[in-house]
C-alpha positions in Angstrom: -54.8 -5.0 -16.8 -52.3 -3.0 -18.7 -49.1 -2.0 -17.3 -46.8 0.9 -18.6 -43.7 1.2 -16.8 -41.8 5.0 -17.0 -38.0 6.0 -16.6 -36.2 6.7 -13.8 -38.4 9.5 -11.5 -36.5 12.7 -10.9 -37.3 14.0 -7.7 -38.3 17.7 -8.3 -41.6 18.7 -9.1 -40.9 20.9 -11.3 -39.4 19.1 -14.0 -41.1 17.0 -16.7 -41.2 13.3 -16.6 -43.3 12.6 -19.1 -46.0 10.6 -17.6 -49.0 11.8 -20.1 -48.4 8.7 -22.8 -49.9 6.4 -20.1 -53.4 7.6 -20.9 -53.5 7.4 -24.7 -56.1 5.6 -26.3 -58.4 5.1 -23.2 -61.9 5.3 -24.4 -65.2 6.4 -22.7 -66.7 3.4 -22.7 -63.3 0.9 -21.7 -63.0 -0.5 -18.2 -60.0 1.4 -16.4 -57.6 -1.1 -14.5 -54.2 0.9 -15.3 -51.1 0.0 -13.7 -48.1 2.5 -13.6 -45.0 1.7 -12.7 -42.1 4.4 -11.4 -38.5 4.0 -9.9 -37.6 6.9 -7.5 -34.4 7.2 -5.3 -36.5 7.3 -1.6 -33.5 8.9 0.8 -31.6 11.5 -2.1 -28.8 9.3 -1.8 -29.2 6.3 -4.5 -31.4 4.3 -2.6 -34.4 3.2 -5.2 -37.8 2.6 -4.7 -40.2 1.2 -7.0 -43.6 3.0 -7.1 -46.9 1.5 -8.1 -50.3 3.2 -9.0 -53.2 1.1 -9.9 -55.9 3.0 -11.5 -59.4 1.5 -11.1 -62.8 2.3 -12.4 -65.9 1.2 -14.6 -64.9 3.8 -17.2 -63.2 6.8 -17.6 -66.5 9.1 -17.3 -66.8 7.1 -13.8 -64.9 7.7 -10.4 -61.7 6.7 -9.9 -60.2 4.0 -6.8 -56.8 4.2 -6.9 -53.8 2.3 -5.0 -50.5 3.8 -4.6 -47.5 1.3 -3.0 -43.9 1.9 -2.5 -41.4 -0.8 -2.3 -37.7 -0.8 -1.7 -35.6 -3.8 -1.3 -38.5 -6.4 -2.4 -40.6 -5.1 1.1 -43.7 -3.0 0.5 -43.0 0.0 3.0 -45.8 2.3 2.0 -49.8 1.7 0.7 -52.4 4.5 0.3 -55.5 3.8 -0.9 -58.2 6.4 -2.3 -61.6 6.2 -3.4 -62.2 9.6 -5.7 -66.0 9.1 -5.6 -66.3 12.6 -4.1 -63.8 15.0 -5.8 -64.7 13.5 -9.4 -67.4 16.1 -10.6 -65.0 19.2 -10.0 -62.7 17.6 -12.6 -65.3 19.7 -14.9 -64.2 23.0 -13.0 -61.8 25.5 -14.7 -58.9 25.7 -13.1 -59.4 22.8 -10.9 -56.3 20.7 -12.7 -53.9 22.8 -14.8 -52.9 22.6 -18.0 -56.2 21.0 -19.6 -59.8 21.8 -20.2 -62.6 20.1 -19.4 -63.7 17.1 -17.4 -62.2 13.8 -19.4 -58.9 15.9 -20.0 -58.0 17.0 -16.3 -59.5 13.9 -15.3 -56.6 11.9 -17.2 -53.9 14.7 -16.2 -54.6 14.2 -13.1 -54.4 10.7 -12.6 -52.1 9.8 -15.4 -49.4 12.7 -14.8 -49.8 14.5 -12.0 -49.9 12.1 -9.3 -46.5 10.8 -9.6 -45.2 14.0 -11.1 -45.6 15.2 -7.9 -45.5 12.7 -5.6 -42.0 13.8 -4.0 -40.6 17.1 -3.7 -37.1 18.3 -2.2 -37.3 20.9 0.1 -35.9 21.9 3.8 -39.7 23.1 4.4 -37.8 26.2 5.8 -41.3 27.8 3.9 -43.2 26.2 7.5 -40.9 26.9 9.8 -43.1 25.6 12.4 -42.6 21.8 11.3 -39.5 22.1 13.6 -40.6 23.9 16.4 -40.9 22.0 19.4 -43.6 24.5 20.6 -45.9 23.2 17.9 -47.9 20.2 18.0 -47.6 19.5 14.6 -44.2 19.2 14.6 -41.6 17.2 13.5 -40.6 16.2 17.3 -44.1 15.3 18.1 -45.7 13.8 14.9 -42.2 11.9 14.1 -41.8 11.1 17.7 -45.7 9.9 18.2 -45.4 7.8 15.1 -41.9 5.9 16.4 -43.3 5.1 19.9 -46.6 4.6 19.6 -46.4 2.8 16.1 -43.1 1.4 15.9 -42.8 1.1 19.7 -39.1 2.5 19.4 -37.3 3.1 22.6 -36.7 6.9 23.7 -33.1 6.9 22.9 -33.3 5.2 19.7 -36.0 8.0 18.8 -34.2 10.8 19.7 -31.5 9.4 17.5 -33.6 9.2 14.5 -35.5 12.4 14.5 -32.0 14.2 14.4 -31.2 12.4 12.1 -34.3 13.1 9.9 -34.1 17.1 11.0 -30.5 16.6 9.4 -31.7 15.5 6.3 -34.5 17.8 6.0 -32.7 20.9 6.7 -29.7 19.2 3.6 -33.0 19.8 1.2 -31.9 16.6 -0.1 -34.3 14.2 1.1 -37.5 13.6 -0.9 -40.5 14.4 1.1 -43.4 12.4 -0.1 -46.7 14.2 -0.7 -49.6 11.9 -1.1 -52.6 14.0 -2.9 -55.8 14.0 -1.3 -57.1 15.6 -4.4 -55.4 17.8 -7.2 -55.4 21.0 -4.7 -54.6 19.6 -1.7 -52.1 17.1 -0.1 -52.2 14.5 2.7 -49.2 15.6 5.6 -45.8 14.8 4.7 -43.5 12.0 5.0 -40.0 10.5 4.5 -38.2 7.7 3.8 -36.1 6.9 7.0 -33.9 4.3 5.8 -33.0 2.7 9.5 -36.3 1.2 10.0 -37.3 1.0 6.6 -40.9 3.5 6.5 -42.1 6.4 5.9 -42.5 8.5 9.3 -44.9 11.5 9.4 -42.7 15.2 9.2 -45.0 17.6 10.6 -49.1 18.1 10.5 -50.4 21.9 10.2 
């Protein structure tokens, strides 16, 4: 299994952090099991994370499995697993993963780079500004709200407490939202670190 382990993750998408070295040298015919190791602050105020993705797969020409884990404080307070059986022929598709050409170097971009590249993202989401409607069903006070009573079987105080508290940060546009990528042109729903319980609680659902 090899390991490479990257600097310190700065949370905007749209800078560089230079994740592309992790791929060099794989060859078609070598078994993938590619660990890649990231630190990230999870709350926007200097609390880290350490973020793991294991890469899995027969060979690079095959389809990835991949594991993604987050852990802050020694506890493991996120896991998302994917099996990329499905997506991996439109790796081939121009356009389909940007800034490369052809299958075997989107493929790697993808996976390599792009996944933790943007894997958080600061933002107020005042772009949907349904996620704090209370109208919607997809919003944060009924996602965020479902996910503390019926998962974490919080009290209805203590959860009215805590979504404030998360509307608060989210409106700063200093909390890191986490975006989990269901492929490289569309994302899972949203989530963020709320630092009293220690997990990541669902933001809003479209």
């Amino acid at each position: 299994m090899r390991q490479f382990a990257f600097p310190t993750m700065i949370v905007f998408s749209l800078l560089s952090i230079g994740l592309t070295s992790g791929y060099a040298g794989t060859g078609p015919a070598e078994k993938i099991d590619d660990v890649l190791r990231e630190e990230v602050d999870l709350t926007g105020h200097g609390l880290n994370g350490s973020i793991t993705l294991h890469l899995q797969a027969d060979d690079v020409m095959h389809p990835f499995k991949w594991t993604l884990e987050i852990s802050c404080k020694g506890k493991l307070v996120f896991r998302h697993v994917s099996d990329d059986e499905w997506l991996d022929k439109f790796f081939a598709d121009s356009g389909y993963v940007g800034n490369c050409e052809g299958y075997l170097d989107c493929k790697k971009r993808y996976y390599y780079h792009n996944i933790l590249r943007y894997l958080f993202v600061k933002t107020d989401l005042e772009a949907s500004p349904h996620a704090f409607s209370k109208s919607n069903l997809g919003s944060i006070h009924t996602v965020a709200r479902n996910y503390l009573k019926d998962v974490q079987g919080l009290s209805d105080k203590a959860i009215d407490e805590l979504v404030q508290k998360m509307i608060k940060r989210i409106g700063s546009g200093q909390a890191p939202i986490l975006y989990v990528p269901i492929s490289p042109v569309q994302n899972n729903f949203p989530r963020m670190y709320v630092e009293e319980i220690g997990l990541f609680v669902p933001v809003y659902e479209w």
